[in-house]
C-alpha positions as CSV (number, residue, x, y, z in Angstrom):
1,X,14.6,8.3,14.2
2,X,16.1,11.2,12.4
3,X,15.7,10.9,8.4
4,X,18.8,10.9,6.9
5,X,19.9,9.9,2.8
6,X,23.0,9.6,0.9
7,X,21.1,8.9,-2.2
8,X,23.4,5.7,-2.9
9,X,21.8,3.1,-5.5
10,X,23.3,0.0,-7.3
11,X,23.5,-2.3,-4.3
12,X,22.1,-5.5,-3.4
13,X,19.3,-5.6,-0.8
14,X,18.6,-8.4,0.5
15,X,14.2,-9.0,1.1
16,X,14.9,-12.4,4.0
17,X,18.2,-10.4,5.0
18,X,21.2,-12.8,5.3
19,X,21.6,-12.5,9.3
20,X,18.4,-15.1,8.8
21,X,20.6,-16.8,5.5
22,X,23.7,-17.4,7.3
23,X,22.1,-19.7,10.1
24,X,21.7,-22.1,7.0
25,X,25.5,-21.6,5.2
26,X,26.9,-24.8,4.5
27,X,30.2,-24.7,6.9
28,X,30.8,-22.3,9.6
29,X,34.9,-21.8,8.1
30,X,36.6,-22.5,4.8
31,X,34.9,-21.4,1.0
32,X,31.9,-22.6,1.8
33,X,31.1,-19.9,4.8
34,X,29.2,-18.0,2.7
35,X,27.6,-20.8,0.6
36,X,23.9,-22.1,1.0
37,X,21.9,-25.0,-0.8
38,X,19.3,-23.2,-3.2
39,X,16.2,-25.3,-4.6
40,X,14.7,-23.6,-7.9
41,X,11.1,-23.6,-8.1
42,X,11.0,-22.4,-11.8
43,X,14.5,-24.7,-13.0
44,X,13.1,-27.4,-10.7
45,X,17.0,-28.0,-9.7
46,X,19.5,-27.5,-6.3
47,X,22.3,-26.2,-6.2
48,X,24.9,-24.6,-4.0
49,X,24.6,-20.8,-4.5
50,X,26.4,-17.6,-2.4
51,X,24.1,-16.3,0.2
52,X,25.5,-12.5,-0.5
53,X,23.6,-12.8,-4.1
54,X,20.0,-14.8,-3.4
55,X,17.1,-13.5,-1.8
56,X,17.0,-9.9,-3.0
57,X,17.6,-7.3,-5.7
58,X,19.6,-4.4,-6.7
59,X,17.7,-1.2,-4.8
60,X,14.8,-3.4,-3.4
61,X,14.7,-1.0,-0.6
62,X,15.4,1.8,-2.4
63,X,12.3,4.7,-2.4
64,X,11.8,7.9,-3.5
65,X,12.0,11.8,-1.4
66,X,11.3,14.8,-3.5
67,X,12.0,13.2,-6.9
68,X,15.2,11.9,-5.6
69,X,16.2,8.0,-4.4
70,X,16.3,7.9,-1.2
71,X,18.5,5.0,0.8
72,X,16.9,5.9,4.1
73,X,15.0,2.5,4.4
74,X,17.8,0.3,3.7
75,X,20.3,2.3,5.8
76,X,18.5,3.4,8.9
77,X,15.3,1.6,9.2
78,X,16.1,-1.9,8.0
79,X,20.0,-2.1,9.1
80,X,21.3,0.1,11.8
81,X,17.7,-0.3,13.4
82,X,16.2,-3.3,12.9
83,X,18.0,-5.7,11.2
84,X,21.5,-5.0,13.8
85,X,18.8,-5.0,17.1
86,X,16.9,-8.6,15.9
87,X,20.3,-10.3,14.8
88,X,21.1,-10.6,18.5
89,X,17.4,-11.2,19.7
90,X,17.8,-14.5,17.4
91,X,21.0,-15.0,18.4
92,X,20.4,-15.4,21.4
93,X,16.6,-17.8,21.2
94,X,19.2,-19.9,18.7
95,X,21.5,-20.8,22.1
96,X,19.5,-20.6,24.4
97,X,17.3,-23.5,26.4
98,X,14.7,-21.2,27.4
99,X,12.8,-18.4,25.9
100,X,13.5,-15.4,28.2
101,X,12.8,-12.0,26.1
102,X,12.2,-8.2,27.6
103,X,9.2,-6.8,26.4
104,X,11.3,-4.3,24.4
105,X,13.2,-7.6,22.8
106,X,9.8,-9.4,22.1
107,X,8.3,-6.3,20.3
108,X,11.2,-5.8,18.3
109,X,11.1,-9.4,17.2
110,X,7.3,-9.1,16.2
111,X,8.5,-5.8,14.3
112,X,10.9,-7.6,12.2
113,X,8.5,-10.5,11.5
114,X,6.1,-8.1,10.4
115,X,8.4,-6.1,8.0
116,X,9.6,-10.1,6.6
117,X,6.1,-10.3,6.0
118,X,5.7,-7.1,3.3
119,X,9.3,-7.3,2.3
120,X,9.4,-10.0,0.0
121,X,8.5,-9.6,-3.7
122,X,5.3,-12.2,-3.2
123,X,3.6,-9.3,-1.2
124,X,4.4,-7.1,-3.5
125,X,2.8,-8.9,-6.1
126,X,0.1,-9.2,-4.2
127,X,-0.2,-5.7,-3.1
128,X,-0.5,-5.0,-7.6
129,X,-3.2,-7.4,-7.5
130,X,-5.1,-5.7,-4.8
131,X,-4.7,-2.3,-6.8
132,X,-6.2,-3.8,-9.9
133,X,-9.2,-5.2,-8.7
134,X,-9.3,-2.2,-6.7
135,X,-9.3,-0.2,-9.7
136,X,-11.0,-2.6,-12.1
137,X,-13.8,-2.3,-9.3
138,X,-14.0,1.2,-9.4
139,X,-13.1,0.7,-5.1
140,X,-9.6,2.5,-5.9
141,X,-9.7,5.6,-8.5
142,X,-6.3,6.5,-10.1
143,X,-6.0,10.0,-8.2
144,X,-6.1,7.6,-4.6
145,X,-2.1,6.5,-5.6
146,X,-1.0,10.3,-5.1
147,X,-2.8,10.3,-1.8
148,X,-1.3,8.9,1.1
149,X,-4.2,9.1,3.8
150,X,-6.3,7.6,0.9
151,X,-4.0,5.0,-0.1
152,X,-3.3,4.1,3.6
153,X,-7.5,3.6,4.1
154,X,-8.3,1.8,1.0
155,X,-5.4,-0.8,0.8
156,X,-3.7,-0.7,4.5
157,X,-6.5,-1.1,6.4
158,X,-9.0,-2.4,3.5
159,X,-11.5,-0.6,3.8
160,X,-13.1,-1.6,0.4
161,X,-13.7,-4.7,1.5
162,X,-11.4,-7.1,-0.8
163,X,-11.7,-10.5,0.3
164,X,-8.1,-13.4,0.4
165,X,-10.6,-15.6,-2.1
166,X,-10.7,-12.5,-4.6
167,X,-7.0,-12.2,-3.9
168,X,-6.3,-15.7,-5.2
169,X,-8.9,-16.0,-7.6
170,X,-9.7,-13.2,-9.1
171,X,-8.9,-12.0,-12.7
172,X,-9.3,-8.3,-13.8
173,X,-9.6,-6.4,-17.3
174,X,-7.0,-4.0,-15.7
175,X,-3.5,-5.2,-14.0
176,X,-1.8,-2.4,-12.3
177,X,1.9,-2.3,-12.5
178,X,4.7,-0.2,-11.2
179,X,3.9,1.8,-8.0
180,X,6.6,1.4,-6.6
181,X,6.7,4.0,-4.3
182,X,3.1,2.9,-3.1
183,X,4.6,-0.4,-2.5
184,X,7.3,0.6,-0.5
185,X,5.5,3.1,1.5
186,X,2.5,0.4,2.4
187,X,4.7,-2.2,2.6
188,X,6.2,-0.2,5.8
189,X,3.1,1.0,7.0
190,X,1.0,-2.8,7.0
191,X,4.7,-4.4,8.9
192,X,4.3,-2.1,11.8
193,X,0.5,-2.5,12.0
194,X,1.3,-6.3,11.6
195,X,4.1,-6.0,14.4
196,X,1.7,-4.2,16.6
197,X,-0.6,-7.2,16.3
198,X,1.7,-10.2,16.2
199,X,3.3,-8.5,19.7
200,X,-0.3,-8.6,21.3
201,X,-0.4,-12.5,20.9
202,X,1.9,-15.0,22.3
203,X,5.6,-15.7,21.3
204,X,6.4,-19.6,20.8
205,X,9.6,-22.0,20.1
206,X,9.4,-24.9,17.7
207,X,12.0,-27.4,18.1
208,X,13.1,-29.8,15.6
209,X,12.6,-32.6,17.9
210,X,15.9,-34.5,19.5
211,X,15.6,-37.9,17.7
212,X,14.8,-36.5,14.1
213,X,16.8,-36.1,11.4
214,X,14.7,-33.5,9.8
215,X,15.9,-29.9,9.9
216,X,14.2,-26.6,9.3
217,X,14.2,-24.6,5.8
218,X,13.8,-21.1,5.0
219,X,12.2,-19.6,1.4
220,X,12.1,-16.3,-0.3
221,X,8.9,-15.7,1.7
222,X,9.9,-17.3,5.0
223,X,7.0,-16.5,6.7
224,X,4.1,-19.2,7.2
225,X,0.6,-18.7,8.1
226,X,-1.6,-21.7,9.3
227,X,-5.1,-20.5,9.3
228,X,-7.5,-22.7,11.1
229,X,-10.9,-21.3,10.4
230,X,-9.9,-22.4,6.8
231,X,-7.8,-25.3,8.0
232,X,-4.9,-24.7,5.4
233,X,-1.3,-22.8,5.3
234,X,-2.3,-19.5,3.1
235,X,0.4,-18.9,0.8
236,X,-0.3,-15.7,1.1
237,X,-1.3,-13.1,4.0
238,X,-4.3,-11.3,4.1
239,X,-3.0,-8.8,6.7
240,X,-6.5,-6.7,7.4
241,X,-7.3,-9.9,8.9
242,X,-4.5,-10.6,11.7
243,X,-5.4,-9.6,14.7
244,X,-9.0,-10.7,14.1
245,X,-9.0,-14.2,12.6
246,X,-7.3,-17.5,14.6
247,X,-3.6,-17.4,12.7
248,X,-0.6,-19.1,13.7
249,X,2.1,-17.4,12.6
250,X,5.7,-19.4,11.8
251,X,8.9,-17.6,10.9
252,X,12.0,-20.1,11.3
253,X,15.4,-18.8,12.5
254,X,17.8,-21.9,12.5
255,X,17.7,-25.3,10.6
256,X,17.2,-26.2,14.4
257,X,14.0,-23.7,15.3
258,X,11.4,-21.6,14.5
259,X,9.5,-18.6,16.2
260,X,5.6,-18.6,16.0
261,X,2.9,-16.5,17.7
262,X,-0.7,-17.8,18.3
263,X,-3.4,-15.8,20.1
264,X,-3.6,-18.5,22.7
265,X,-0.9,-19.7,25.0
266,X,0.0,-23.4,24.7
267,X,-0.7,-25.7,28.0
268,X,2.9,-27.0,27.7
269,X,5.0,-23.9,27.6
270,X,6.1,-21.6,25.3
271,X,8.8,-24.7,23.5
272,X,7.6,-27.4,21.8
273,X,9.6,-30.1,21.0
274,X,8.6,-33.2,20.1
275,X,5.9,-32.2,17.5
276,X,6.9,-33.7,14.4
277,X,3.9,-32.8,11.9
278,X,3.8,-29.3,13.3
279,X,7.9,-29.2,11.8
280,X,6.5,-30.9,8.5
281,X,3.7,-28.3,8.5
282,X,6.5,-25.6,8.4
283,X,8.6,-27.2,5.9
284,X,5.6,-27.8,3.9
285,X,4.5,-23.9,4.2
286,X,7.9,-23.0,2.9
287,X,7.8,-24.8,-0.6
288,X,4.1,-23.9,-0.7
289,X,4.6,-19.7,-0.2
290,X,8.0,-19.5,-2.0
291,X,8.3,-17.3,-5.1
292,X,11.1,-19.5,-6.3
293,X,13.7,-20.4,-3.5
294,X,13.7,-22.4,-0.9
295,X,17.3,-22.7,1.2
296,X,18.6,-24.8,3.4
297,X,21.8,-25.9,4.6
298,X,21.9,-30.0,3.6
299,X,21.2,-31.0,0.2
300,X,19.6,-34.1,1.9
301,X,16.9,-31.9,3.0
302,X,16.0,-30.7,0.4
303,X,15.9,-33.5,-2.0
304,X,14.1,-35.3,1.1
305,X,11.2,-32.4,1.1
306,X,10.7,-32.8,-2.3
307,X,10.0,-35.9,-2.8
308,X,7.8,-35.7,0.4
309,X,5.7,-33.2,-0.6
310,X,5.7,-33.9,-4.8
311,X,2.3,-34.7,-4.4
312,X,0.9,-31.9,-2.4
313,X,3.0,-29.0,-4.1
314,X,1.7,-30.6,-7.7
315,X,-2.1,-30.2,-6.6
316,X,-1.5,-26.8,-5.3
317,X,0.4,-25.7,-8.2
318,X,-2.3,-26.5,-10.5
């Protein structure tokens, strides 16, 4: 990929891009084309927002090359590469009966679902945290942020040893902000290790099944991991461990499906479709790992998941 940069800032990038977004718009014609029901986390309220102005921020993608910004993510990684190559690779599972990808189209799926992974602003928050008790455990010295190779050891591949339970529960003296460009960078380098990983297990179809009324929903942090050695959904990824421990790994693409990868392959076939608690399991994972939003296309559903899971999201939010 040859490394280009205009050097434009001031413009809204979306984190869950809105080729996902616009599978949940309200009406496929009229005003409310672009329109998609938003449930607040922090106003505790729904309403009906514009899909061009949720799930990002002004320069999310934007880095930095020799002092200078640099729109080279946003522009030739994320949408003439990947985001313009997986639109149709959804596209296409979304009409389809079957699930009939090249190896080239699965890859490039498991690529994407990596980089939705490290995009969103959770994993970012989470990457600070790592970098503080890193530092506050003398594991991460402040001369390792200047150092790629360093940087790329210590946090990408964890090779200080931070655990997901010091992740979630750990306070520190220190709290490392900023690092942007540290972010950004590992942030790109764990979503192709992830990809790499993801690709080596085995692709899935969850169907919403034909008698329910349920539909799927999709958050600010869309992807869901189910992790059975500690039989919960993490709210968070611990990405050195994918690959290694038994994940499965949900991502939906339509109120009407979802994509997951397991290491196994499942008796049935790659489609299931008459699983009800494994939908609610999703659903439930997207309220639960949301930094604010959660989307959907009905109202109903949202107000439905709510008061479905009130007691669940109260006892985790504690």
């Amino acid at each position: 990929m040859v490394y280009l940069n205009t050097g434009e800032t001031g413009v809204f990038d979306h984190y869950v891009p809105s080729l996902l977004l616009k599978r949940w718009r309200v009406a496929e014609t009229g005003t409310d084309k672009g329109s998609i029901f938003c449930w607040s986390k922090s106003k505790d309220s729904i309403e009906k927002v514009a899909i061009n102005g949720i799930a990002g921020e002004t320069d999310w993608d934007i880095g930095k090359a020799k002092g200078l910004p640099s729109d080279f993510v946003r522009k030739k990684l994320f949408a003439e590469v990947l985001e313009s190559k997986a639109s149709d690779i959804i596209k296409h599972i979304n009409t389809s009966a079957s699930l009939d990808l090249t190896f080239l189209e699965e890859s490039t799926l498991a690529v994407f679902m990596g980089h939705q992974i490290t995009r969103v602003p959770l994993f970012h928050d989470y990457l600070l945290r790592f970098f503080s008790i890193g530092y506050s455990n003398k594991l991460i010295d402040h001369s390792d942020f200047g150092n790629k190779e360093v940087l790329v050891r210590k946090v990408a591949h964890n090779d200080i040893g931070i655990t997901y339970e010091q992740l979630q529960n750990g306070t520190t003296n220190t709290r490392v902000e900023g690092g942007k460009p540290q972010r950004l960078l590992l942030s790109l380098i764990i979503a192709s290790d992830i990809g790499e990983k993801i690709y080596r297990g085995n692709l899935h179809i969850l169907e919403i099944p034909e008698n329910s009324t349920d539909e799927f929903v999709v958050s600010d942090n869309p992807v869901v991991f189910l992790d059975f050695e500690r039989q919960t959904i993490l709210r968070f990824v611990p990405w050195w461990e994918i690959g290694e421990k038994d994940f499965w790994i949900f991502m939906p693409i339509s109120p009407k499906k979802v994509i997951f990868y397991c290491k196994g392959k499942k008796k049935d076939g790659p489609i299931e479709k008459n699983n009800d608690s494994l939908v609610q399991l999703v659903n439930f994972g997207q309220y639960l790992s949301c930094s604010d939003n959660v989307f959907s296309q009905q109202e109903s559903a949202l107000e439905r998941h709510l008061k479905l899971f009130a007691n669940e999201l109260v006892a985790q939010n504690k």
